[in-house]
N, C-alpha and C positions, 0 to 999 in steps of 0.2 A: 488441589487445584482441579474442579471438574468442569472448568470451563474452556476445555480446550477441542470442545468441538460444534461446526458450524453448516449448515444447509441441510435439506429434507433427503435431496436424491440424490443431488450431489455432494456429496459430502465430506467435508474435510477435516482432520484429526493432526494436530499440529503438538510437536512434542521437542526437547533438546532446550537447552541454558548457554547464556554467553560464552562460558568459558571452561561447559565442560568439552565428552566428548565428541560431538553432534549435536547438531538439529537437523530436524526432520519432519518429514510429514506423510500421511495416509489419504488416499486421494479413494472413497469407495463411491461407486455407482456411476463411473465412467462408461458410457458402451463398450462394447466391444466392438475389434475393426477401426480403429483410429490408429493411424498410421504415427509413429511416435518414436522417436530415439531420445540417448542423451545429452547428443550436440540439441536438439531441438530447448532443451528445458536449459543448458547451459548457457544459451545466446540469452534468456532473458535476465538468468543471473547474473552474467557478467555487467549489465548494467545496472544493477545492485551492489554488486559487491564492494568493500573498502579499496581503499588503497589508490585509487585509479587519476587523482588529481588532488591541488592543494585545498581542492575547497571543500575536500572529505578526510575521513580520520586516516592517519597515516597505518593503523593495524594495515597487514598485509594478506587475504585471505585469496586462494587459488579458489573458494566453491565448487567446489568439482564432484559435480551431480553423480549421483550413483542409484539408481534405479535398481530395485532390489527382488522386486515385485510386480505380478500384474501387466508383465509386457512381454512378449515372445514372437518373437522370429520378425520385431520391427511395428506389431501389431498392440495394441490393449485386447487382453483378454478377456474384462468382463469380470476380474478378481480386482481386489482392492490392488492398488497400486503405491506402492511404499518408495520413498525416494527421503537420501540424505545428501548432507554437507557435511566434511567431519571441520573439527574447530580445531586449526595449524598452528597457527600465528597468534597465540594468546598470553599474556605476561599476568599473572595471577599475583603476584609479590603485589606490585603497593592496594590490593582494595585487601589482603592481609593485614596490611599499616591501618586503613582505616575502618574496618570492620564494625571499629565500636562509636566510630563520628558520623551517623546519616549525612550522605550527602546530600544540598537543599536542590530540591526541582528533583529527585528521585523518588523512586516507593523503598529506599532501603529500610527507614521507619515501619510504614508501615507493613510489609510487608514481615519483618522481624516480628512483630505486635504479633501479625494475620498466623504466624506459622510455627510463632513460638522460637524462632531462631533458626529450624533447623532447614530453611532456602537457601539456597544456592545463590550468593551474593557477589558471588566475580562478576565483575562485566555489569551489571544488574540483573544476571539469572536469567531466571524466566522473565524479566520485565526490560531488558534488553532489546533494543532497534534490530539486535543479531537473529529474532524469531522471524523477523520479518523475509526472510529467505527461503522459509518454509511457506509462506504465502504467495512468494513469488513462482516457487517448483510446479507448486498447483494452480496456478493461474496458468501457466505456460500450457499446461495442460487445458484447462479451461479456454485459453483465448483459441487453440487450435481448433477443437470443438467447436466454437461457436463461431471463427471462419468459417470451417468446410464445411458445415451445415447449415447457416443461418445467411452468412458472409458479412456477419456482425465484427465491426472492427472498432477497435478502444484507442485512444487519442487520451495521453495525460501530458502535463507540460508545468512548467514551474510559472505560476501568471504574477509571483508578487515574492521578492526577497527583500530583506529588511527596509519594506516602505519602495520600492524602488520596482515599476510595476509596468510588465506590457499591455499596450495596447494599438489601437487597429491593426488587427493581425487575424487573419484567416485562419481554419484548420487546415488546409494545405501547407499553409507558411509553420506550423505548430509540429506538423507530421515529418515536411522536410528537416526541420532543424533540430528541435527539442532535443537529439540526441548527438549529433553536431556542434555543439558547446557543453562546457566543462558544469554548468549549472542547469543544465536539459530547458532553457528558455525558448520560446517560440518564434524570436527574432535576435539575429549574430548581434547587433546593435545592443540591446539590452542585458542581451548576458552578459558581456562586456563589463557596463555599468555594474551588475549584480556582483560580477566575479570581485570587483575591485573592491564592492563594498565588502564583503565576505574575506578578503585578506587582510583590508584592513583593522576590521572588528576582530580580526581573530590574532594581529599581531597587539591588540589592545586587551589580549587576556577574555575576548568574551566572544557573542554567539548568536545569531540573527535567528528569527525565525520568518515565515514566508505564507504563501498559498500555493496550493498545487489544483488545478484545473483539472476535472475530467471528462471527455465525449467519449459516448455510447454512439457509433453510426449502426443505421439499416439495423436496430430494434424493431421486430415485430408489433401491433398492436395484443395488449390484451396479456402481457406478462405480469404478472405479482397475485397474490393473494389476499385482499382485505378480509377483515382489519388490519391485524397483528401481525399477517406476514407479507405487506404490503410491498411492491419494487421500492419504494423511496425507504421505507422502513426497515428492511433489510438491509439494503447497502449503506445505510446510516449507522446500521447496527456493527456492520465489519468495519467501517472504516472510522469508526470511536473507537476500536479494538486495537486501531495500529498505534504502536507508542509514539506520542507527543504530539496527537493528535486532539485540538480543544474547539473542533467547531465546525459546521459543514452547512452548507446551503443550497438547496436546486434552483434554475432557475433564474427567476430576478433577486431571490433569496430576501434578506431581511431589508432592502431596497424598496421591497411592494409593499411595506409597512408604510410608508411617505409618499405613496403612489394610492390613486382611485384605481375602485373598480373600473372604470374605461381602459383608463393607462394602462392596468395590470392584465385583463383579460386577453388571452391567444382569439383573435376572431380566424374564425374558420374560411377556405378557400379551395377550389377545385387546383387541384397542377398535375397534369400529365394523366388525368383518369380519374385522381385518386384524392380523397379529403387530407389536406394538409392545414396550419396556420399560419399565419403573416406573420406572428412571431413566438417567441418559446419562453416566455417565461415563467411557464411552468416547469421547465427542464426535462421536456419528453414528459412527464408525471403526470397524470391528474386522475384523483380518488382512487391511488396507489396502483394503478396499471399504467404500465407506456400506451403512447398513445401514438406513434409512429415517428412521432417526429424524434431530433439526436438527443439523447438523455445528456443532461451539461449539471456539474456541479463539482464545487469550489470548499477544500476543504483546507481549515487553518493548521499549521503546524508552529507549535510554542518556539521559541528560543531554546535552541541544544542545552541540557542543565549543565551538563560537565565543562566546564569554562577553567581556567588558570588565572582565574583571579580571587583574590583572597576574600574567604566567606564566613558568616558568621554558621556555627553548628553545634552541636552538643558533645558531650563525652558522657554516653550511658554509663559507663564504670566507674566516671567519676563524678554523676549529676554536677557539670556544668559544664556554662559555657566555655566554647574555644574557639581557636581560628583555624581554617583550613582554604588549604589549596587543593584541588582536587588534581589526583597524576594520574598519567596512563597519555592515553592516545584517542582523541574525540574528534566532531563532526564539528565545523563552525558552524554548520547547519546544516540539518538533517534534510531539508526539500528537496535537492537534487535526487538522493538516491530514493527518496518517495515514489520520485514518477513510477519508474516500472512498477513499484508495492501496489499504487490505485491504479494501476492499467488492470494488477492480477485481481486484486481485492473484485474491481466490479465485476469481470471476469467467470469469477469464481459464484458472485450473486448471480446471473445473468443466465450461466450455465443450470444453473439449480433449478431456478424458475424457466426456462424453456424446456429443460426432460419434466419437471412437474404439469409443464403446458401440453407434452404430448407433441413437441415440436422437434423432438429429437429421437428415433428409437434406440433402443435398448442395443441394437446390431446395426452397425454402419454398413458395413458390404458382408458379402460371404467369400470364402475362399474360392479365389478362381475368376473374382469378377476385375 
């Protein structure tokens, strides 16, 4: 597996399996002089983690950050920065039972095919929603940065569970609440709605899937790299990375396909000094840099595969078909605990491409200041 590393300057190295003894991650090319503890990086996993309500999987994980490296006396030093989760609360017996039946909507196939057998298949391994904790260590890292030096703040919220979808709601209303309901929704009213729908698909053996919403506030002009490592092309890149994720869009997204040129174009406007647009549906982007305005984009997450209701699968040892019910302990829906993942994900893009901008140095303060 040599794909477990991602950005130019900032850089992240993401490593650990469902159900072994950790996950983890390597955080290199932070400045030095950024003020950072473990309560800091814990506050963003605790709104990740399991356990925490019914409309997530019952496994019970404490995430209890442990910063290993790369921080001293309260400080980043300018060395890689190494931080885990160890993995508590893990029942390995029944993917023992089915080891040899792929579950359907997982990589345990393919991935058996990819590795020849010898993956790590509890939990789903390395292909586990559980790596996703190591994206969030480094994002917490990341979102700090890019406050105190930019005063760049990320806004993610759940905008759509199974069909059942907010709207006229403000990002004040998104910011206050999102974390305020058990489905991180942008308005008490609809999460409501959502939570109900989510109990009750999930008391019928199955498993919604949703959208999650992301804003980028007070992005600089002039971040990304064209072509290939463009702002929209990056963050596109991490967040197809997150598992059960099948779709993403900036902007007015695939909406401007049934939309003219007039309708679709941001016309330009003076407000307060400064060149702004009347409206965004380019999502902050255009010709792969931000362009000042909030970066916004809406990314699909599939239906949770691991469901309790009965599936049609295979028996590799006995080429054929059989039926299965898949055991353990699962997500009705994985959107909720997404939010914080795309708060860190763009985060973590954002971060990269502003030390690549020269909009960050290398040393935050010096001792003494």
């Amino acid at each position: 597996m040599s794909g477990n590393i991602i950005g130019e300057r900032f850089t992240v190295v993401t490593f650990g399996e469902s159900h072994g003894k950790c996950v983890g991650v390597v955080v290199d090319g932070c400045p030095a002089g950024l003020e950072i503890s473990e309560e800091d990086i814990q506050h963003d996993l605790d709104l990740r983690k399991p356990g925490q309500s019914i409309v997530t999987t019952l496994r019970k994980e404490t995430d209890s950050v442990e910063i290993m490296s790369g921080v001293f006396k309260g400080f980043t030093t300018g060395a890689p920065i190494m931080m885990l989760v160890r993995n508590e609360d893990k029942d390995s017996r029944s993917y023992d039972l089915i080891m040899d039946t792929p579950r359907p909507g997982h990589a345990d196939l393919v991935a058996r095919q990819k590795y020849g057998g010898f993956n790590d298949y509890r939990g789903g391994g390395r292909f586990s929603g559980r790596i996703t904790a190591s994206f969030v260590m480094a994002g917490a890292i990341a979102k700090k940065l890019l406050k105190e030096t930019l005063g760049i703040e990320i806004v993610a919220y759940a905008l759509e569970i199974g069909g059942i979808r907010a709207e006229n709601f403000t990002i004040d209303d998104a910011r206050k609440n999102r974390y305020q309901n058990e489905v991180r929704a942008p308005q008490p009213e609809v999460a409501e709605r959502m939570k109900t729908k989510v109990i009750e698909t999930r008391e019928k053996g199955d498993s919604l899937g949703g959208i999650v919403e992301c804003v980028a506030l007070n992005v600089p002009v002039g971040l990304g790299e064209p072509v290939f490592a463009s702002l929209d092309s990056d963050i596109a890149r991490i967040t197809l990375s997150i598992p059960a994720v099948k779709g993403i869009e900036f902007g007015s997204g695939f909406s401007s396909a049934t939309a003219t040129g007039k309708q679709n174009n941001d016309e330009y406007l003076y407000k307060d000094g400064r060149v702004v647009t009347k409206t965004n549906n380019s999502g902050g982007i255009l010709g792969g840099l931000s362009n000042g305005m909030p970066i916004q984009y809406r990314t699909v997450f599939k239906p949770a595969s691991s469901i309790a209701s009965k599936q049609t699968t295979v028996s590799l040892s006995q080429s054929k078909e059989v039926e299965l019910v898949v055991p353990g302990r699962h997500d009705p829906t994985v959107v909720p605990r997404a939010v914080p993942v795309l708060e860190s994900t763009t985060a973590i893009v954002l971060a990269d491409h502003a030390i690549r901008a020269g909009l960050i140095p290398p040393v935050l303060k010096t001792q003494g200041d």
